[in-house]
N, C-alpha and C positions, 0 to 999 in steps of 0.2 A: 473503478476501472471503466462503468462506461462514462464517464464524465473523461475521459483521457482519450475514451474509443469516438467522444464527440468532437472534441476539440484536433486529433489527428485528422477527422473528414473535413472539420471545416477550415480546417489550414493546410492541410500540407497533402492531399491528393487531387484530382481531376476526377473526377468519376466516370466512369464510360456508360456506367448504368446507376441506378439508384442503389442505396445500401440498405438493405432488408436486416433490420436487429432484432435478433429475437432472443426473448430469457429463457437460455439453458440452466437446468439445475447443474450444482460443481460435477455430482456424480456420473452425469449424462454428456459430459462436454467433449470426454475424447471417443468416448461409443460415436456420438452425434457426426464427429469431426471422421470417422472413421466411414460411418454407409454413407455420408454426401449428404447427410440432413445439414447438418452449415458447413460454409467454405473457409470459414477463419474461425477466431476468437481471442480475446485480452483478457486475461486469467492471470494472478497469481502464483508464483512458483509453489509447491512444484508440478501442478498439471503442465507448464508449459515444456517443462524437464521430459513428463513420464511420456508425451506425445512426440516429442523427438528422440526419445530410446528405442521408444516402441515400435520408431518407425510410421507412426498415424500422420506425423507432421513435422514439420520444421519451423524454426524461430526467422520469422525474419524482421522481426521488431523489437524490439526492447522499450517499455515506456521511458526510460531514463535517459533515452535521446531524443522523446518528446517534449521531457519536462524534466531537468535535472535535480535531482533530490525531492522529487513531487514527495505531495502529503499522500500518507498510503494508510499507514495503521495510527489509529489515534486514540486518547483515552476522553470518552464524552460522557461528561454525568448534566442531570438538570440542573438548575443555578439552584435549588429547593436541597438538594442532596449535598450538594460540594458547602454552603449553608452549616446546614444541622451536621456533617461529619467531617469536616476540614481536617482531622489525623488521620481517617482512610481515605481521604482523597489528594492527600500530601505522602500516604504509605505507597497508594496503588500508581501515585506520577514517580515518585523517588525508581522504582522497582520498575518500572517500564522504562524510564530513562538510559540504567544504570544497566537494562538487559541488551538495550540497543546499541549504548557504549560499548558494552563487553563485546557482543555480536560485530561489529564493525570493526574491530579493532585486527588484523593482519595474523598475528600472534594470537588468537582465540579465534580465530575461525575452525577450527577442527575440532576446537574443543564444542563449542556452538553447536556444530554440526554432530556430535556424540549426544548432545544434551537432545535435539530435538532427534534424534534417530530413535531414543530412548522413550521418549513420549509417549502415549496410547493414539495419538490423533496419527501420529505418520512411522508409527510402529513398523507398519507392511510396506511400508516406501522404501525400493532395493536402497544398497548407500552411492553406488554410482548416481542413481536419479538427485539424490541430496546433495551427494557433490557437486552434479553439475546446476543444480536448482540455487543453490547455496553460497555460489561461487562470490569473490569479490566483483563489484560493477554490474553482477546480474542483479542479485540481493544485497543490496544495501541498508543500513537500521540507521541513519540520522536523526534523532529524536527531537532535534526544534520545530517549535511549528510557529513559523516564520508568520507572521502578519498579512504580507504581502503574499503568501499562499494564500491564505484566507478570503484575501481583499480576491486575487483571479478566480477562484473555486467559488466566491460569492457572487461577483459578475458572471459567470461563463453559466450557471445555473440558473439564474433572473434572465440571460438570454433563452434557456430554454425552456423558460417557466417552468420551473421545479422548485422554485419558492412560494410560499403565499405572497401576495400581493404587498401586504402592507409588512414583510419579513428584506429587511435591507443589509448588502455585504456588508455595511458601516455595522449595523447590529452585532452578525456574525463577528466579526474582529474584534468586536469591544468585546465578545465572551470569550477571549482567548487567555489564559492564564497560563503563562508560561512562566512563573514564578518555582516552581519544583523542578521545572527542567533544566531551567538555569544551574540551580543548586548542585544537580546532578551533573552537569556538565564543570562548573566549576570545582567540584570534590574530585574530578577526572581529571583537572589539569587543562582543561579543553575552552575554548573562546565561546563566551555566553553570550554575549552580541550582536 
């Protein structure tokens, strides 16, 4: 998110003053949004839900009009690990793929949204917050992870030096194994290309 919160300032606003970023913990962000300690924030669903119920705040962005189908959740192991256990890291892509499949899909969204209500992480999260956090076009689960993501998120980080020096987009993208997502998309019926 803030790799999204960067690339929103340096394309698509005028600044009338400078933009002051500072790292909030998740748990701190709508207290903080609440007394005036920050004026915004690009969060995750569902803080951006429980801040517009609650009345703290209102949505007037959506990252998915900044960057459509941006990379957002992804599964990253070292090349040492994917190596030595190539069945759990061909288990743990299948199962991420096939959850995002499901998750996405029109006809399981409610169920989706039963699944993660039920959870311990967002157990205490009302279900109106989930509905409207959860919705189609707010939250969406595409599970490819395009190349050419990779290639922008690798450029647009080397503008901000947040790579080592001698760490290149070209590297990033050649670690990209998109080979179990494929799979999972074609066991779905769905275009793997």
């Amino acid at each position: 998110h803030y790799l999204l919160l960067q690339m929103f300032i340096k394309k698509n606003i005028a600044l009338k003053s400078p933009i002051d970023v500072k790292i909030v913990p998740l748990e701190d962000m709508i207290p903080s949004l609440t007394r005036g300690d920050i004026d915004a924030f690009i969060m995750p669903e569902p803080v951006n839900a429980v801040a517009a119920i609650k009345g703290n705040g209102r949505v007037i962005f959506m990252t998915s009009k900044l960057w459509a189908n941006h990379p957002c959740c992804m599964l990253s192991t070292t090349g040492a690990f994917a190596a030595s256990n190539p069945g759990s890291v061909r288990a743990m892509s299948l199962s991420l793929a096939e959850a995002c499949i499901f998750a996405d899909r029109p006809e399981n969204r409610a169920a989706f949204i039963d699944t993660i209500a039920a959870s311990p992480g967002y157990a205490k999260v009302p279900r109106p917050v989930l509905n409207m956090a959860l919705e189609a076009g707010r939250a969406d689960h595409f599970p490819f992870p395009y190349k050419s993501s990779a290639r922008v998120v690798g450029d647009f980080m080397k503008s901000l030096k947040m790579l080592p020096e001698e760490v290149t987009p070209a590297q990033i993208v050649a670690g990209i194994d998109s080979t179990y997502v494929r799979e999972a998309l074609k066991a779905a019926g769905m275009n793997a290309d």
